[in-house]
C-alpha positions in Angstrom: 19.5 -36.1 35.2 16.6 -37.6 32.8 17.1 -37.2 29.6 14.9 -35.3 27.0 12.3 -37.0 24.9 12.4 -35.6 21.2 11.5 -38.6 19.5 7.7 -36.9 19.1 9.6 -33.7 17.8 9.4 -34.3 14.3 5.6 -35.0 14.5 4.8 -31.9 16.7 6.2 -29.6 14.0 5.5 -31.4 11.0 1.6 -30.9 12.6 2.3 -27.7 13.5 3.2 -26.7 9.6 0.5 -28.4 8.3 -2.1 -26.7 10.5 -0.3 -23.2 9.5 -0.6 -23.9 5.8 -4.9 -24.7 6.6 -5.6 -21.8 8.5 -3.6 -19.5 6.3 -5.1 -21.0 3.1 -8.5 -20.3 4.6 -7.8 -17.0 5.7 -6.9 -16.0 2.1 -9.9 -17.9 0.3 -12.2 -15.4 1.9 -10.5 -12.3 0.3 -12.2 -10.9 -3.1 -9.6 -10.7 -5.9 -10.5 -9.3 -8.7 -9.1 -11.0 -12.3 -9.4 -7.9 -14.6 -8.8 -4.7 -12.6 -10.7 -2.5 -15.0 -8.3 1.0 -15.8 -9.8 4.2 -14.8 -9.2 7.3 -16.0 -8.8 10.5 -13.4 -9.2 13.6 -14.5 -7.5 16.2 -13.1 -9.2 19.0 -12.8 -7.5 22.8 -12.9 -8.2 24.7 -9.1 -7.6 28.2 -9.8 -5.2 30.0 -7.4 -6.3 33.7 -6.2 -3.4 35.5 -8.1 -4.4 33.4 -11.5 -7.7 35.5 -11.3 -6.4 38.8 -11.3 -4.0 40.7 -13.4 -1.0 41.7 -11.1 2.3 43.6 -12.9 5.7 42.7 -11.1 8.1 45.6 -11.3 11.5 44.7 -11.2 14.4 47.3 -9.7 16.3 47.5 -12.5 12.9 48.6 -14.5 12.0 51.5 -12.5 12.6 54.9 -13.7 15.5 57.3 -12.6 
C-alpha cells in the first residue's frame, strides 16, 4: 500500500491561511465605518388612545346605591 505524501501539507495550509486573511481583509476595507457616530435624539411622540378622548365614569359594585 503506497504511502501518503504530506510533506507539501504544511505549505497547502499555510497558503490556504494566507489567502483567507487577503480576501477577508479586502472584503472588510470596502465597508463604510463611521469614526464619530453622531447621537440622535428621538422624540417620542404621545398617540392618543380613543378612551383618553372621552370622559368615561367606572362604577364600581360596591359604589352603587341600595
Amino acid at each position: 500500500m503506497p504511502q501518503l505524501d504530506t510533506s507539501t501539507w504544511l505549505t497547502v495550509i499555510l497558503s490556504m491561511f494566507l489567502a483567507l486573511f487577503i480576501v477577508f481583509q479586502l472584503k472588510i476595507s470596502k465597508h463604510n465605518l463611521y469614526h464619530n457616530p453622531e447621537l440622535t435624539t428621538t422624540e417620542m411622540s404621545k398617540q392618543n388612545a380613543p378612551w383618553e378622548t372621552k370622559w368615561t365614569k367606572i362604577y364600581l359594585p360596591l359604589s352603587l346605591p341600595l
